[in-house]
DSSP file (Angstrom, degrees, kcal/mol; ACC not computed):
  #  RESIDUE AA STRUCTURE BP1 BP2  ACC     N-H-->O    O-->H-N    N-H-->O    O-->H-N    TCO  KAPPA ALPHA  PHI   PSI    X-CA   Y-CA   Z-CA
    1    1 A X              0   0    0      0, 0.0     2,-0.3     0, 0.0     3,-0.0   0.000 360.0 360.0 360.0 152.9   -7.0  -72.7  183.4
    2    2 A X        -     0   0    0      1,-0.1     2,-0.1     0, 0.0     0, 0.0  -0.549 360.0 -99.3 -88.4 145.6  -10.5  -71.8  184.1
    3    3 A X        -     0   0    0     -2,-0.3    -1,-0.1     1,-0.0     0, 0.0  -0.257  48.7-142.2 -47.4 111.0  -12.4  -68.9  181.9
    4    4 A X        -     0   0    0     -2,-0.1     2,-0.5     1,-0.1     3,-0.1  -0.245   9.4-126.0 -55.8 150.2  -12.0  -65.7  184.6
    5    5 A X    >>  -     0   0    0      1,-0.1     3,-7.9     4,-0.0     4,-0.5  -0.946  28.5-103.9-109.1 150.0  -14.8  -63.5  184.7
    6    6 A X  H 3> S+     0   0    0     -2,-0.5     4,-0.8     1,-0.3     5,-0.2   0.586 127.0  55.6 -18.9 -76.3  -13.8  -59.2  184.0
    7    7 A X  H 34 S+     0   0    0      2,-0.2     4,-0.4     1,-0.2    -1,-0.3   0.364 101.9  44.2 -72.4  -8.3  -14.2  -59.0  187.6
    8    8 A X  H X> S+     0   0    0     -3,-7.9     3,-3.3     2,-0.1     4,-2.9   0.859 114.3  61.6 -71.6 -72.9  -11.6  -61.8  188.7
    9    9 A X  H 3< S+     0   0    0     -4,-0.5     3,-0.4     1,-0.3    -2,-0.2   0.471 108.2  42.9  13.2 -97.7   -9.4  -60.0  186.0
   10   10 A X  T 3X S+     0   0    0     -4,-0.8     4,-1.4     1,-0.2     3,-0.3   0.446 113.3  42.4 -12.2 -61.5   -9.7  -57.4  187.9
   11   11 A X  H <> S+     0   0    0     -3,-3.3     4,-2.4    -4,-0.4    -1,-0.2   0.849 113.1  51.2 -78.4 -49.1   -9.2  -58.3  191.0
   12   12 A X  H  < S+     0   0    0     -4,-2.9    -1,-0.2    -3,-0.4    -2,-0.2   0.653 114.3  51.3 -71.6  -2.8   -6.1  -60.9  190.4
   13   13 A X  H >> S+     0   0    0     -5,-0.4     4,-2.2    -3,-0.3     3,-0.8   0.835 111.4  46.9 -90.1 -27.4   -4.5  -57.6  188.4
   14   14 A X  H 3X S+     0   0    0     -4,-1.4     4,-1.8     1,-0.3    68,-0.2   0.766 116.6  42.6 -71.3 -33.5   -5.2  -55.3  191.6
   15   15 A X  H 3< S+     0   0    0     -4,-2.4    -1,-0.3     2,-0.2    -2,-0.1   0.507 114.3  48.6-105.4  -0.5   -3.8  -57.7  194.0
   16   16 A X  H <> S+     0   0    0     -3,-0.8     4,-2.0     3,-0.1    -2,-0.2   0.819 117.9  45.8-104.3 -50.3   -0.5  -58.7  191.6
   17   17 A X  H  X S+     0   0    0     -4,-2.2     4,-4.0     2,-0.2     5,-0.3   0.883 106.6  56.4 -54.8 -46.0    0.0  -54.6  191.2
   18   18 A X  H  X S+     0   0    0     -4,-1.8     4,-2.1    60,-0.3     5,-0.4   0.933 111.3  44.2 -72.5 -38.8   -0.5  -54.1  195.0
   19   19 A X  H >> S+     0   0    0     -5,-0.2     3,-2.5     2,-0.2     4,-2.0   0.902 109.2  55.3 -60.0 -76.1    2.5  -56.6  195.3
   20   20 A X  H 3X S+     0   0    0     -4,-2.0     4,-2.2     1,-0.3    -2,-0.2   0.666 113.8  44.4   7.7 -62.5    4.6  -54.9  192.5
   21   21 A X  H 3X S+     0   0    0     -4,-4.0     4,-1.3     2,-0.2    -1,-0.3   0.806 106.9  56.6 -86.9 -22.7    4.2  -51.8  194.6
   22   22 A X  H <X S+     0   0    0     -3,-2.5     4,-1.1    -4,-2.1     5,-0.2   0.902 111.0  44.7 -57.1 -47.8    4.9  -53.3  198.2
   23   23 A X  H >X S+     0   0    0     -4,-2.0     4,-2.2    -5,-0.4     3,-1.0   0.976 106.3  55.3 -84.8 -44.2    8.2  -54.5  197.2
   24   24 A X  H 3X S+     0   0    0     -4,-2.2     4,-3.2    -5,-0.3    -1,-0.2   0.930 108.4  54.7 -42.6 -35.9    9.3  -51.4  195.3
   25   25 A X  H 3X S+     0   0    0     -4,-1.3     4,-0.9     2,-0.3    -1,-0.2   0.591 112.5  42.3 -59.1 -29.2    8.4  -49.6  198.9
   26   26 A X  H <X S+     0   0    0     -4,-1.1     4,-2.7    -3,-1.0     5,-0.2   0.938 109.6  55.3 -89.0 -56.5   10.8  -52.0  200.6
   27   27 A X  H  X S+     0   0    0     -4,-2.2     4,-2.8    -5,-0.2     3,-0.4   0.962 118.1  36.9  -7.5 -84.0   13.1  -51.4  197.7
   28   28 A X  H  < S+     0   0    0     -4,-3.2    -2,-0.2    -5,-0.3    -3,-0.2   0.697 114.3  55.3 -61.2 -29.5   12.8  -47.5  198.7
   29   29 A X  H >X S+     0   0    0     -4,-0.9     4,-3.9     2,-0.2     3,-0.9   0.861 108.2  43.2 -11.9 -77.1   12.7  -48.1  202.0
   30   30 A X  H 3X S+     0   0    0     -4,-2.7     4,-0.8    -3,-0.4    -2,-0.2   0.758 117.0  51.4 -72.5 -24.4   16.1  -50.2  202.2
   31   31 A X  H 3< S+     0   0    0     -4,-2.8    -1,-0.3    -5,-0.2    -2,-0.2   0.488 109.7  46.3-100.6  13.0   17.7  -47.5  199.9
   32   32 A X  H X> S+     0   0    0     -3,-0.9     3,-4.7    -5,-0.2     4,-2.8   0.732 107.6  55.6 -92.9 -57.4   16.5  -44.3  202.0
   33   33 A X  H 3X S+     0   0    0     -4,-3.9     4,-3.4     1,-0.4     5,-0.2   0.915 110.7  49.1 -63.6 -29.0   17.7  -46.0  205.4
   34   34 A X  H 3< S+     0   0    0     -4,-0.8    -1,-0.4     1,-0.2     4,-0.3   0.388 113.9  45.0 -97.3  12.8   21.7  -46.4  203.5
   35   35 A X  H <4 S+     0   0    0     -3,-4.7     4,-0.3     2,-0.1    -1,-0.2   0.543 109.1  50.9-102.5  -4.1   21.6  -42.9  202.4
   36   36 A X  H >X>S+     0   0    0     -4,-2.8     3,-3.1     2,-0.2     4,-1.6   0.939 119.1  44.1 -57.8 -68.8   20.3  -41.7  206.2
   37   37 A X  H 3X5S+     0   0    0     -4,-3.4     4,-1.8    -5,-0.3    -3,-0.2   0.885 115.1  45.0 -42.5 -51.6   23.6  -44.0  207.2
   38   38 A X  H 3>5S+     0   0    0     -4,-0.3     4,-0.9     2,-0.2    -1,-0.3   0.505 116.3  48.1 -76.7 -14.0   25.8  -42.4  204.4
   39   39 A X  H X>5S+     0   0    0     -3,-3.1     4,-1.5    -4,-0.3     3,-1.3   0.868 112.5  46.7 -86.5 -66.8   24.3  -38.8  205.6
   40   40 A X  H 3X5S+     0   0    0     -4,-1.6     4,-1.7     2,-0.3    -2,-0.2   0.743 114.3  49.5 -39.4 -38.6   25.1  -39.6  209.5
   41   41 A X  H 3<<S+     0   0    0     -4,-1.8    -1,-0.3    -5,-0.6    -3,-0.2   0.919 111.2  52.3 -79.5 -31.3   28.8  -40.8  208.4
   42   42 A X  H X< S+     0   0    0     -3,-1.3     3,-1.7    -4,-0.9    -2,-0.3   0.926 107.3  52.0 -56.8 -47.8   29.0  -37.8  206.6
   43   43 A X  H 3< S+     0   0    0     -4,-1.5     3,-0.4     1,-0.4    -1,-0.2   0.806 103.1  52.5  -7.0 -75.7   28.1  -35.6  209.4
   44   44 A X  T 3< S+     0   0    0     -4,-1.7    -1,-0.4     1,-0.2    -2,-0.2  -0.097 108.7  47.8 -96.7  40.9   30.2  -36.6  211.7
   45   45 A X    <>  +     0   0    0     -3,-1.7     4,-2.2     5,-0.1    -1,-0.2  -0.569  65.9 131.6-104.5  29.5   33.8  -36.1  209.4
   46   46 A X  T  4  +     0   0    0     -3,-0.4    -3,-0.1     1,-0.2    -2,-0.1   0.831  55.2  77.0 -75.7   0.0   32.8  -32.7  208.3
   47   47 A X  T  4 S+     0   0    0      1,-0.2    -1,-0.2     3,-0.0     4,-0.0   0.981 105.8  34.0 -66.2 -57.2   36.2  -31.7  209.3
   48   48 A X  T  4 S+     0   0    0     -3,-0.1     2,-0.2     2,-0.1    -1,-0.2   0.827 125.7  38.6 -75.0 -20.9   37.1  -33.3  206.3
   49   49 A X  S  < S-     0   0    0     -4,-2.2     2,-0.1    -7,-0.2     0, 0.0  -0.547  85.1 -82.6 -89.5 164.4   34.1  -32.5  204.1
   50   50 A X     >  -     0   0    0     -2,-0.2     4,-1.4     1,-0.0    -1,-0.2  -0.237  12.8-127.0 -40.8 166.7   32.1  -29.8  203.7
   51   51 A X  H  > S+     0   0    0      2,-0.2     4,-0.7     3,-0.1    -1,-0.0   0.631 110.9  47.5 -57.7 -49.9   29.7  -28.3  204.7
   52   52 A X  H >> S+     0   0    0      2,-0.2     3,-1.8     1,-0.1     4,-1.4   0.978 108.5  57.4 -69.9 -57.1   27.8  -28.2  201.6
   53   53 A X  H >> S+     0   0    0      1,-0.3     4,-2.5     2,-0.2     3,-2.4   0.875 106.4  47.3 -21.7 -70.3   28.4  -31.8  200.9
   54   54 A X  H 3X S+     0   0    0     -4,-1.4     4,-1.4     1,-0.3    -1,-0.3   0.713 114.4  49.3 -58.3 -17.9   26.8  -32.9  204.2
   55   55 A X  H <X S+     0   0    0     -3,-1.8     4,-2.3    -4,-0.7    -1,-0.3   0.865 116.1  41.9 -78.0 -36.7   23.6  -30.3  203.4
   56   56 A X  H << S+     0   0    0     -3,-2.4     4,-0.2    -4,-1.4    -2,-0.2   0.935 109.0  56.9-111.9 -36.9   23.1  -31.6  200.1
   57   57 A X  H >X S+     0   0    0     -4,-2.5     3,-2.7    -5,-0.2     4,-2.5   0.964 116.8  41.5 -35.3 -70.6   23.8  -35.4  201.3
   58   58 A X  H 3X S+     0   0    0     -4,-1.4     4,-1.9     1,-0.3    -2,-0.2   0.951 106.5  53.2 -54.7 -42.5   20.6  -34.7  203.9
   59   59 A X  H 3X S+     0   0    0     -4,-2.3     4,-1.1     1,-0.3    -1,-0.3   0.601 109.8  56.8 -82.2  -1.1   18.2  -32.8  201.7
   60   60 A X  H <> S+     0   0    0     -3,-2.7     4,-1.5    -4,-0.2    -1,-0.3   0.812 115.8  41.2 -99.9 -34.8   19.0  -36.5  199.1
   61   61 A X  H  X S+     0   0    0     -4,-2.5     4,-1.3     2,-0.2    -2,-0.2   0.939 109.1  51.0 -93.6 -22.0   17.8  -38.4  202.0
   62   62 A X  H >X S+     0   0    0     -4,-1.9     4,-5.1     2,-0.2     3,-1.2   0.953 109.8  55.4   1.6 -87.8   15.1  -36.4  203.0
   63   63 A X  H 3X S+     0   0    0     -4,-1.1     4,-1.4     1,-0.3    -2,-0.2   0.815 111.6  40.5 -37.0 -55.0   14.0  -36.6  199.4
   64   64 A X  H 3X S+     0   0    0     -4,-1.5     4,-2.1     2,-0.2    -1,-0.3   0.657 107.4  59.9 -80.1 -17.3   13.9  -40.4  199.3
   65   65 A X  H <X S+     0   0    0     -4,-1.3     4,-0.9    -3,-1.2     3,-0.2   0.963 113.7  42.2 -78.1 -45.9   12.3  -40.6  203.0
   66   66 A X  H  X S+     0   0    0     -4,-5.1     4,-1.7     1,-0.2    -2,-0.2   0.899 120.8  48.7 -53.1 -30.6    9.1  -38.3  201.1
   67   67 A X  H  X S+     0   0    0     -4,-1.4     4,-2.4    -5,-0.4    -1,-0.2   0.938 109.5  42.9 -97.1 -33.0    9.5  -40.6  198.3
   68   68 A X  H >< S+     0   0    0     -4,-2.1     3,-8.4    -3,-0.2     5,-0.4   0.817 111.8  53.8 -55.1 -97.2    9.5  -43.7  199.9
   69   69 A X  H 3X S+     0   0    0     -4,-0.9     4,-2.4     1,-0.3    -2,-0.2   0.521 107.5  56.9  -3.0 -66.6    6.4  -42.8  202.3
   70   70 A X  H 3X S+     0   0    0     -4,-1.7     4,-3.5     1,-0.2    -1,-0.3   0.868 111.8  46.1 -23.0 -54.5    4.6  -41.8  198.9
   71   71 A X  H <X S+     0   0    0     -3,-8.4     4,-4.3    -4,-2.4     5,-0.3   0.976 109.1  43.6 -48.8 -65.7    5.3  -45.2  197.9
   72   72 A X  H  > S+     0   0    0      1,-0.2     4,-2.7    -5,-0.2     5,-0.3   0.885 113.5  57.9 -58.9 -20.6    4.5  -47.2  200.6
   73   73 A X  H  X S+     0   0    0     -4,-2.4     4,-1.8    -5,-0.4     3,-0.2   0.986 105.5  51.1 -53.8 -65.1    1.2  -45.0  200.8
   74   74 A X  H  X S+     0   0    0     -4,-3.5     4,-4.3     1,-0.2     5,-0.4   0.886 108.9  53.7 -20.0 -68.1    0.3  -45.9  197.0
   75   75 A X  H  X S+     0   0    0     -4,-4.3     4,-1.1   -54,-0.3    -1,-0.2   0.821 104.6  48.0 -49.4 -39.9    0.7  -49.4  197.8
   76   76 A X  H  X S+     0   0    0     -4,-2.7     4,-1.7    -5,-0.3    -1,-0.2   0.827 114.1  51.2 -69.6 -33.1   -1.6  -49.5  200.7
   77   77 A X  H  X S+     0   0    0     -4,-1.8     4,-1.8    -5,-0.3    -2,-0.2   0.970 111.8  45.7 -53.0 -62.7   -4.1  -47.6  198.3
   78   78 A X  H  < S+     0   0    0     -4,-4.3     4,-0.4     2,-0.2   -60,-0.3   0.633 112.8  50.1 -54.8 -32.3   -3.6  -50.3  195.4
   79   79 A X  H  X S+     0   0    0     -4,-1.1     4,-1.2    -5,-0.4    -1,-0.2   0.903 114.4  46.9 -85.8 -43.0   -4.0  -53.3  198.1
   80   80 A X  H >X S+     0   0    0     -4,-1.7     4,-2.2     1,-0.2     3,-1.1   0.965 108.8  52.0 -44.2 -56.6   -7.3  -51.4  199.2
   81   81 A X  H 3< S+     0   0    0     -4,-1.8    -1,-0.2     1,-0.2    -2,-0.2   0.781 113.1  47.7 -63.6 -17.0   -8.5  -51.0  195.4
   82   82 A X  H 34 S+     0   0    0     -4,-0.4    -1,-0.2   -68,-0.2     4,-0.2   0.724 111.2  54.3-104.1 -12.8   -7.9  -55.0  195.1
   83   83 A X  H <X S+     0   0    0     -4,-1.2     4,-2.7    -3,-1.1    -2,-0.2   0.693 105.6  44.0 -32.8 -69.4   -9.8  -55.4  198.2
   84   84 A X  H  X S+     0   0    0     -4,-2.2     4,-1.5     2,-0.2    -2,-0.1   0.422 105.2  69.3 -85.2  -3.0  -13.0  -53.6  197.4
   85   85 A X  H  > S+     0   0    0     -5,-0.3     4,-1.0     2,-0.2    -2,-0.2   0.658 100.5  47.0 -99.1 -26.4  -12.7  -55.5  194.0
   86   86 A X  H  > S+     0   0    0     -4,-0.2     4,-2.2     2,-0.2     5,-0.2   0.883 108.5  54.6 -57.0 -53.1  -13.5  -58.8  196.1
   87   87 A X  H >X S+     0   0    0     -4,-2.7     3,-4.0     1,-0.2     4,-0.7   0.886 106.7  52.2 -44.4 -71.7  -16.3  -57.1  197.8
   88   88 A X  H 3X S+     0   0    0     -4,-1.5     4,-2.3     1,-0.3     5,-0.3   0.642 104.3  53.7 -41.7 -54.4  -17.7  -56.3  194.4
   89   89 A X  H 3X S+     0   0    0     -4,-1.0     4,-3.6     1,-0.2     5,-0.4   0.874 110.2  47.0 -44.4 -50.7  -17.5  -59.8  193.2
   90   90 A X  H <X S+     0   0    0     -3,-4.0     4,-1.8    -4,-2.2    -1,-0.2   1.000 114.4  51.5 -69.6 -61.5  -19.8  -61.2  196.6
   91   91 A X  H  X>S+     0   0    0     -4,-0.7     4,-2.4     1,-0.3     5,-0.7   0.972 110.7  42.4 -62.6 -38.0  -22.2  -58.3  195.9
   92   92 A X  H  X5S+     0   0    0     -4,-2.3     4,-4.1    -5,-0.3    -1,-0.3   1.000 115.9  50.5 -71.7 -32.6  -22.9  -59.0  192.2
   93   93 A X  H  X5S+     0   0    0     -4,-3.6     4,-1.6    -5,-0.3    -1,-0.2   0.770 107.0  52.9 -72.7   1.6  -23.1  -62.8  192.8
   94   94 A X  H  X5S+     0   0    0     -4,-1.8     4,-2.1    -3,-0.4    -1,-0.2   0.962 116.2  39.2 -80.2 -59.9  -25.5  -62.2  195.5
   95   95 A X  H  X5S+     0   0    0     -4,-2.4     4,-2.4     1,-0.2     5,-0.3   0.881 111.7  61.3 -78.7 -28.7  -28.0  -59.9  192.8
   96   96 A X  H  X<S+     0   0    0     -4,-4.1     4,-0.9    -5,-0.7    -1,-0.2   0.958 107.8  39.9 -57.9 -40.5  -27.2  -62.3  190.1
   97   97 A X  H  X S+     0   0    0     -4,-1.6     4,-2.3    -5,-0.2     5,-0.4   0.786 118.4  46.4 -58.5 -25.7  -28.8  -65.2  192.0
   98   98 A X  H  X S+     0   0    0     -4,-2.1     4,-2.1    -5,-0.2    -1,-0.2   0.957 109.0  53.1 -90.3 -15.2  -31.6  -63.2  193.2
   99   99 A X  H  < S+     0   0    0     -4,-2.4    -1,-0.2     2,-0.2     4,-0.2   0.886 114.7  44.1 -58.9 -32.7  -32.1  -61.8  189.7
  100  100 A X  H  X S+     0   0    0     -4,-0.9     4,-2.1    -5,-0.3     3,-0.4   0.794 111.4  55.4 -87.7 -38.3  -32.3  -65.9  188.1
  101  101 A X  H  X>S+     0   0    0     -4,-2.3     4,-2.4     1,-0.2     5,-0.6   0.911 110.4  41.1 -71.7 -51.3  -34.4  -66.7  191.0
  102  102 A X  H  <5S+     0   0    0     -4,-2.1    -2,-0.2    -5,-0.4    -1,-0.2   0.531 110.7  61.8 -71.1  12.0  -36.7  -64.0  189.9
  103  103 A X  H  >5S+     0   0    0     -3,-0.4     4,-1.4    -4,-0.2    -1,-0.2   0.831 110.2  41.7 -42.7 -87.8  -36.0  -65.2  186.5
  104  104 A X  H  <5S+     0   0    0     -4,-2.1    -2,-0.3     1,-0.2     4,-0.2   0.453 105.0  54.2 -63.4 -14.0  -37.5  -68.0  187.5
  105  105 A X  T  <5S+     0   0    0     -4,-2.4     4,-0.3     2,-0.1    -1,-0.2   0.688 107.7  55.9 -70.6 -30.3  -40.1  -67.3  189.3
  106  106 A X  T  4<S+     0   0    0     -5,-0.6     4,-0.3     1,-0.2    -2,-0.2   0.641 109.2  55.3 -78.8 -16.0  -41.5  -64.9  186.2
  107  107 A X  S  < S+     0   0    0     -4,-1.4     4,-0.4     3,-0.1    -1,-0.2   0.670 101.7  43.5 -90.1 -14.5  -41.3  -67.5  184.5
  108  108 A X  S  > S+     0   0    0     -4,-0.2     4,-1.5     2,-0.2    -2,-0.2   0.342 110.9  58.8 -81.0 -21.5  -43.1  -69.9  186.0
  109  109 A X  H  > S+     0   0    0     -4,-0.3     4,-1.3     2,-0.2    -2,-0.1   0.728 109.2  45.6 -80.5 -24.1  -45.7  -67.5  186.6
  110  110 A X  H  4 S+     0   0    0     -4,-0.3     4,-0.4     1,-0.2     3,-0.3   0.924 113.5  48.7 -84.6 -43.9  -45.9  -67.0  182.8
  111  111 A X  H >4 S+     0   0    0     -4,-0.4     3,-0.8     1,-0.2     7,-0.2   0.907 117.1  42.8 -89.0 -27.7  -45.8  -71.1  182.1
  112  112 A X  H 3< S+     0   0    0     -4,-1.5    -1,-0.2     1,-0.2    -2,-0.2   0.829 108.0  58.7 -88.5  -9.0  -48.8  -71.9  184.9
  113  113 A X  T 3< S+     0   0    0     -4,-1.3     2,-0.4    -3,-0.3    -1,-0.2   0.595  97.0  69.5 -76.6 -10.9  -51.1  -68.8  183.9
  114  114 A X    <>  -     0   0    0     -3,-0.8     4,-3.4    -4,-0.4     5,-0.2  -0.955  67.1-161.4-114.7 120.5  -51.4  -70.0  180.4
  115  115 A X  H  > S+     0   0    0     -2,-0.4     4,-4.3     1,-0.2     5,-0.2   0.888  97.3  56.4 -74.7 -18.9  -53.5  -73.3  179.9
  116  116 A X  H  > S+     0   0    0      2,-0.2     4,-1.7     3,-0.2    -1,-0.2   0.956 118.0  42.3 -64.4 -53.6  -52.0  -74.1  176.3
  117  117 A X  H  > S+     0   0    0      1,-0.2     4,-2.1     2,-0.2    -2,-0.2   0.971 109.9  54.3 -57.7 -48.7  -48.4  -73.9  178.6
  118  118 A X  H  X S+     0   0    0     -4,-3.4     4,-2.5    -7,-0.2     5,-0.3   0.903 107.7  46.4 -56.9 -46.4  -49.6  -75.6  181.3
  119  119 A X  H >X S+     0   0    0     -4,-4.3     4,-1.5    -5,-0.2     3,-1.0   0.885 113.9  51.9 -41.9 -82.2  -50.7  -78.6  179.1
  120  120 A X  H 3X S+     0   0    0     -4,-1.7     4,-1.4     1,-0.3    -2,-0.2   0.461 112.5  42.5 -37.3 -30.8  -47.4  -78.4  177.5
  121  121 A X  H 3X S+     0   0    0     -4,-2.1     4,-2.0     2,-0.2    -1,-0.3   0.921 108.1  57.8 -88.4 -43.7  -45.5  -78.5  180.9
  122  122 A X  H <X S+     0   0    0     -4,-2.5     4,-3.5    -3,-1.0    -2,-0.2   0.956 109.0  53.4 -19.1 -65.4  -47.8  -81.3  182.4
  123  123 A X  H >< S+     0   0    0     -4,-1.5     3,-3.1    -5,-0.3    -2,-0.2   0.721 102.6  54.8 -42.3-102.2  -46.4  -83.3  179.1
  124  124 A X  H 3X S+     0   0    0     -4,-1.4     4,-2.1     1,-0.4    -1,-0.2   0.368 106.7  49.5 -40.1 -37.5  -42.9  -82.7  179.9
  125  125 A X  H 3X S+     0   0    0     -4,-2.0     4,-1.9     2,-0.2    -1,-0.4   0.894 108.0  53.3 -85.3 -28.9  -43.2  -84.2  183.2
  126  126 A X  H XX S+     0   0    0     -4,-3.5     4,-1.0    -3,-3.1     3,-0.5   0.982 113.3  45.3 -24.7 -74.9  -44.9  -87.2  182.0
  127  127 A X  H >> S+     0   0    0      1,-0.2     4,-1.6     2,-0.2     3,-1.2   0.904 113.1  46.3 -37.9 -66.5  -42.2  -87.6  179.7
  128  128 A X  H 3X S+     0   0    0     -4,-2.1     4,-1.3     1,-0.3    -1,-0.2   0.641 115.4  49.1 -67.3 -25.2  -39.4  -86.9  182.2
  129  129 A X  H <X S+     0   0    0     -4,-1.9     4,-1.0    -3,-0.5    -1,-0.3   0.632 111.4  43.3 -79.4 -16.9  -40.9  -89.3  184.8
  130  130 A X  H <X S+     0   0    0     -3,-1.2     4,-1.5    -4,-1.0     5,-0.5   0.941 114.4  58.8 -91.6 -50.5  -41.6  -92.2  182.8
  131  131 A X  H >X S+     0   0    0     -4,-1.6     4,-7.8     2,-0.2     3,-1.1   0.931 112.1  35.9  48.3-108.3  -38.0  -91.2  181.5
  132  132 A X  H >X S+     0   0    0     -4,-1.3     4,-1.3     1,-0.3     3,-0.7   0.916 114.9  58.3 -52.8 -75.3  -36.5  -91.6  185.1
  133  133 A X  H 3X S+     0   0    0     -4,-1.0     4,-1.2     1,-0.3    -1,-0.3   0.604 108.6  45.8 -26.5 -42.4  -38.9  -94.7  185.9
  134  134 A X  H <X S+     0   0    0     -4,-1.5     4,-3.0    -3,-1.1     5,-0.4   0.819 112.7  49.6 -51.6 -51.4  -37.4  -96.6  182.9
  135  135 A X  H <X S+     0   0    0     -4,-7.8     4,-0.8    -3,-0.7    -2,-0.2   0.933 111.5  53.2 -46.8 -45.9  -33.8  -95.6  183.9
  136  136 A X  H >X S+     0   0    0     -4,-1.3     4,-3.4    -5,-0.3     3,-1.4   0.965 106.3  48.4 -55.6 -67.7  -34.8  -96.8  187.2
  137  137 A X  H 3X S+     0   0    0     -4,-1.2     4,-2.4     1,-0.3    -1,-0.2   0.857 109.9  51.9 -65.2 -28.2  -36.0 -100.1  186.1
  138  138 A X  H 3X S+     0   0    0     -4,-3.0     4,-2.3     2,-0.2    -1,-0.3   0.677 109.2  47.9 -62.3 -25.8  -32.7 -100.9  183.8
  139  139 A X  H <X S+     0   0    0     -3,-1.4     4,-2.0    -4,-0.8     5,-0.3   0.876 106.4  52.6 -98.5 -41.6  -30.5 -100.3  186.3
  140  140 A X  H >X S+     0   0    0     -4,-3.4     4,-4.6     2,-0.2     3,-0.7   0.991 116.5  55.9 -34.5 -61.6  -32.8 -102.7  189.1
  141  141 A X  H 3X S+     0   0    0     -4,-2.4     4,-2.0    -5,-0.3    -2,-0.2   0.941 110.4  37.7 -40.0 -70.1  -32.2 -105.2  185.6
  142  142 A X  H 3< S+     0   0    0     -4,-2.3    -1,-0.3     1,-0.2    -2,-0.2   0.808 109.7  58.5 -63.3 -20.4  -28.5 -105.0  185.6
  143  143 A X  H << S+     0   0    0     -4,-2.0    -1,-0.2    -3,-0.7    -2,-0.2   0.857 107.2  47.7 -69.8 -48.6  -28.1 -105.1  189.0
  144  144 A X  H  <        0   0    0     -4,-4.6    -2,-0.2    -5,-0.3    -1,-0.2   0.866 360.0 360.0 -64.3 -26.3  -29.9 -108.6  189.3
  145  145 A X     <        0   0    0     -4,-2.0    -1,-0.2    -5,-0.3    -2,-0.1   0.204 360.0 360.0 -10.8 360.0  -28.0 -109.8  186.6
């Protein structure tokens, strides 16, 4: 696999967490709606129950509908935070190129303003174009071959 940078980390932990927490929410979800059903069958037999039963039975589903909702809430928070962790990615590669062009531009400024540099970089493209010119001409060679 390829070396991540912190801020993929990040991002691929935000968006693994924000699943984690979606399906616990469905989880809570699917177990609130069967104690709503298990309150509502109580309900309607309180001839045989209590009173109390069926109160204590509501205020547990109650409880799990707040707790679910909490949940699902988180999650939509968590999916957000993994979200805004993408943006961040676009924005820093955007000022990292323009920081390396202006890298490169300061540097360039530096190599043509100095004549001892400027020889020196004049050389280098001598070299690297009779270089490339050679390359050129070996490969014409093998090709007539």
């Amino acid at each position: 696999m390829a070396t991540q940078t912190p801020t993929q980390r990040s991002a691929a932990a935000k968006r693994a967490a924000a699943t984690r927490k979606r399906n616990i929410a469905k989880r809570s979800a699917a177990s609130t709606r069967t104690s709503a059903r298990r309150t509502t069958g109580s309900a309607s037999v309180t001839a045989r129950t209590s009173a109390r039963t069926t109160a204590r039975s509501a205020r547990t589903t109650g409880n799990r509908a707040a707790q679910t909702a909490a949940r699902s809430a988180d999650a939509a928070q968590t999916q957000l935070g993994a979200v805004a962790i993408s943006a961040q990615r676009v924005l820093y590669t955007a000022v990292g190129a323009v920081a390396t062009a202006g890298d490169a531009v300061k540097q360039s400024a530096l190599t043509y303003t100095n004549a001892g540099r400027l020889a020196r970089q004049l050389n280098q493209f001598e070299r690297r174009g009779a270089r490339a010119i050679d390359r050129g001409r070996r490969q014409v060679r093998r090709r007539a071959r």
